[in-house]
Each structure stands twice: as C-alpha cells, then as structure tokens.
C-alpha positions in Angstrom: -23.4 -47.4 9.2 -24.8 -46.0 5.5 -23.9 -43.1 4.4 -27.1 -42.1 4.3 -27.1 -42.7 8.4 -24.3 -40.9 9.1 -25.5 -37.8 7.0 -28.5 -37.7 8.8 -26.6 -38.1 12.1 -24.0 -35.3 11.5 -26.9 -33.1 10.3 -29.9 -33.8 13.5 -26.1 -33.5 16.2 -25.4 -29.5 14.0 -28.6 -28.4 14.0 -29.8 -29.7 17.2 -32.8 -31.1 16.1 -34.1 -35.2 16.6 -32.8 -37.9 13.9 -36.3 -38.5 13.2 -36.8 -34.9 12.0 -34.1 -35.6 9.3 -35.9 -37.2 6.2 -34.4 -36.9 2.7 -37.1 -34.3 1.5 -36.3 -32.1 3.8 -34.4 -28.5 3.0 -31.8 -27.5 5.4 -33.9 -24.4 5.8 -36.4 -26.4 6.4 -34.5 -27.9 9.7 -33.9 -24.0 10.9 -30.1 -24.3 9.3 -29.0 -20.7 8.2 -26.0 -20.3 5.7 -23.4 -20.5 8.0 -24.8 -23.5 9.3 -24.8 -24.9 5.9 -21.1 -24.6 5.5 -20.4 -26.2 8.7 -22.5 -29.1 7.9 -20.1 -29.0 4.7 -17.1 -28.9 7.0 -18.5 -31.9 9.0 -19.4 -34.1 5.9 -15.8 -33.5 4.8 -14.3 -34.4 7.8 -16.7 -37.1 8.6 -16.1 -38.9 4.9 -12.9 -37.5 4.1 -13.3 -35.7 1.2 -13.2 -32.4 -0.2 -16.6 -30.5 -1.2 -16.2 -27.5 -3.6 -17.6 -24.3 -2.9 -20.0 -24.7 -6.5 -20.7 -28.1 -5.2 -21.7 -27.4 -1.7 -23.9 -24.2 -3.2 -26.0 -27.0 -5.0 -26.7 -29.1 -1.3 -30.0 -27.7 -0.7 -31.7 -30.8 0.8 -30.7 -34.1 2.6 -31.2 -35.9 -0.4 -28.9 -33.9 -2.1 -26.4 -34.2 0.6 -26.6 -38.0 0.8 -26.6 -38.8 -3.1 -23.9 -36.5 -3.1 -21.6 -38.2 -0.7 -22.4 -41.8 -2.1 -21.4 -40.6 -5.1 -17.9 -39.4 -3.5 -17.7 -42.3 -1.6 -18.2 -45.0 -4.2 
C-alpha cells in the first residue's frame, strides 16, 4: 500500500468519513476535523509510519497533500 493510501486510510477511519471523500486538495477542516482531531491524526501517522512529527511540523499539515508529501518525504 502507498503511502499516499494509507494516509488517506488513517485519515477517512479518524474522521469517520468515506475514503472517497479524502482527495489531496482537501483541508482537514474541510473533512469536519477540529484541532484536536488534527493532532490525533498526527499521533496515528506517527504510529502508523513510525516516525516522529514535530509540533512546528505538524502545525504546517493543513491539507492531505501536505500530509502525504510530508510522510514520503520521511519515509524515503
């Protein structure tokens, strides 16, 4: 599975809404998360990917893209 897959699989299971929802323009407030959801999508990238997401960095994940280019670039 792609990274960009699994982010949009961790974010559509915490937010409760359908994969199909999740596209990379989207803004997390856009998909009805709040700020504490925010943080534990943060928690559930770093768990999922097993890495650590600063607080500056995670302040700067505003959209699914961000998230996802992000991550590859953690992951690569």
């Amino acid at each position: 599975m792609s990274v960009q897959d699994k982010v949009i699989e961790i974010i559509a299971d915490q937010l409760g809404v359908s994969a199909g929802e999740v596209t990379p323009d989207k803004t997390f407030d856009e998909l009805g998360a709040d700020s504490l959801a925010v943080v534990e999508l943060v928690m559930a990238f770093e768990d999922e990917f097993d890495v650590e997401v600063e607080e500056s960095q995670a302040s700067e994940l505003k959209t699914v893209k961000a998230a996802i280019d992000f991550l590859n670039g953690l992951t690569s």
